[in-house]
DRENRODREN-668631 format. One record per residue (C-alpha): residue number from 1; x, y, z. Coordinates in nm, 4 decimals, decimal comma. Example, Ala and Ser with C-alpha at 12.3 -4.5 7.8 and 13.67 -1.06 7.14 Angstrom:
2
1|1,2300|-0,4500|0,7800 .
2|1,3670|-0,1060|0,7140 .
This chain:
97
1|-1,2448|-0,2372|-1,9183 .
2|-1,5410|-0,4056|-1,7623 .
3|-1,7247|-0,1912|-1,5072 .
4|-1,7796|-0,2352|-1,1109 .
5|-2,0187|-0,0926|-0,9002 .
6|-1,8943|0,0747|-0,5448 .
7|-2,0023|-0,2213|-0,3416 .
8|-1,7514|-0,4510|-0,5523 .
9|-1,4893|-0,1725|-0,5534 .
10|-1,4853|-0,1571|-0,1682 .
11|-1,5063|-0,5299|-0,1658 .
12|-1,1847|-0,5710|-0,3653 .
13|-1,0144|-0,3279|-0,1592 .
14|-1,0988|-0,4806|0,1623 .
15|-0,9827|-0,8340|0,0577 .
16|-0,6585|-0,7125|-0,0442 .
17|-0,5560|-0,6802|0,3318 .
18|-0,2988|-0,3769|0,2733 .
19|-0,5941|-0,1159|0,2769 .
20|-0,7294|0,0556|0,5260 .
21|-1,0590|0,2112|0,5382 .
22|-1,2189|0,4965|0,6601 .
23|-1,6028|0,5727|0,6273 .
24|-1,6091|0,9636|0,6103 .
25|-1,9327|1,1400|0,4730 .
26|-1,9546|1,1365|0,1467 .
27|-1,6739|0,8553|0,0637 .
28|-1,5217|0,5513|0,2001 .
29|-1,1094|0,5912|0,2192 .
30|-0,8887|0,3670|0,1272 .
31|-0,5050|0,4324|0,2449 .
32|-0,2673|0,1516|0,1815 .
33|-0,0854|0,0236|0,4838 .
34|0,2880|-0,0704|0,4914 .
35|0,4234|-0,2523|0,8143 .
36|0,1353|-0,1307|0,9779 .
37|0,1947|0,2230|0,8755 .
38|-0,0501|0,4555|0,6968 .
39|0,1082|0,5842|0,3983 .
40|-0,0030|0,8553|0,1640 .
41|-0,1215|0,6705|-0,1364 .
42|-0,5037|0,6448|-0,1080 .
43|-0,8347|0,6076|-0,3166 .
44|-1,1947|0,6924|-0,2213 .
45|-1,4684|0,4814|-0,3244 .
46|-1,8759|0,6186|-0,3555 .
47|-2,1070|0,5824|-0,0975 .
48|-2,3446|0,5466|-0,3460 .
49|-2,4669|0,1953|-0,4679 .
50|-2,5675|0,3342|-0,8063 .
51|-2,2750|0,4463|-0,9184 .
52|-2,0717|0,2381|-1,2044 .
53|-1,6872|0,2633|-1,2165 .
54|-1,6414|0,2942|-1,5500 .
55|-1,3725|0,3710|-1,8037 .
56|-1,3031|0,7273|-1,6370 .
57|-1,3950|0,6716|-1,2750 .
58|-1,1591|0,3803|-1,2768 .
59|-0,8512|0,5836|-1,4722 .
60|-0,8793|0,8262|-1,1298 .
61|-0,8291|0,5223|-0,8734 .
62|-0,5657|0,4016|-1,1015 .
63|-0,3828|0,6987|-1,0963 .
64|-0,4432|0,7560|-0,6973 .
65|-0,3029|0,3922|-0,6707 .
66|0,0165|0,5445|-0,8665 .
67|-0,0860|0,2877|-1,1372 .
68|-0,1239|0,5362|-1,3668 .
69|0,1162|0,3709|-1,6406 .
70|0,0151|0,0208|-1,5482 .
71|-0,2649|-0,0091|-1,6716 .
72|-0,2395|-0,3720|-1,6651 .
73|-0,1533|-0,4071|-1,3230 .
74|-0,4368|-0,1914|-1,2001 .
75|-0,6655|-0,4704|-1,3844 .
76|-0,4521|-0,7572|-1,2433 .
77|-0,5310|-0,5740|-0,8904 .
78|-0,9025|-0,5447|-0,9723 .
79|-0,9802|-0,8886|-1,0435 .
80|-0,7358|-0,9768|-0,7595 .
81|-0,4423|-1,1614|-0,9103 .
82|-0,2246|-0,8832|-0,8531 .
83|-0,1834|-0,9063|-0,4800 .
84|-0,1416|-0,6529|-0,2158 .
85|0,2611|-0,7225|-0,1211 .
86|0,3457|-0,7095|-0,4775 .
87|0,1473|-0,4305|-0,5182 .
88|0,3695|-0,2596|-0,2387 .
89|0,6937|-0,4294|-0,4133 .
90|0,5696|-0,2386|-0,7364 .
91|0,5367|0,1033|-0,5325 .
92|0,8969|0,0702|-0,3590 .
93|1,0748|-0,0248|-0,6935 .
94|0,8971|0,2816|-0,8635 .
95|1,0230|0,5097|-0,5604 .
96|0,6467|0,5683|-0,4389 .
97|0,7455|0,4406|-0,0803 .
């Protein structure tokens, strides 16, 4: 899977308009909105501008995001063809919301 750094990992989560996101110390939150709602599915995202999301770092937002058997549709919502209301239709069919 091709790597992103935290900059592009915050920038795909802010485009996806369904995310919220919260600066806190040492991470920036990301809890996905329904119907203006915060929910409990969430994924935090480095401060840090040198850090790579790689193989691993990316297999612990995918299973945050409840996309831990999907690993196709995690990559679909990466590169941002996977959008954020079918994202949310994926999480109520699975019985996540």
């Amino acid at each position: 899977m091709k790597t992103y750094s935290s900059q592009e990992m915050r920038t795909i989560f802010n485009k996806k308009g369904c995310f919220h996101e919260k600066k806190k110390r040492d991470h920036h939150y990301f809890f996905l909105m329904v119907d203006g709602k915060k929910t409990n599915i969430f994924t935090k995202i480095s401060h840090s501008v040198s850090i790579q999301y790689s193989d691993w770092l990316l297999s612990r937002v995918q299973k945050q995001l409840r996309l831990q058997t999907e690993k196709d549709k995690f990559e679909k919502l990466l590169i941002c063809t996977f959008q954020g209301q079918d994202y949310i239709s994926y999480l109520k069919q699975s019985g996540y919301l």
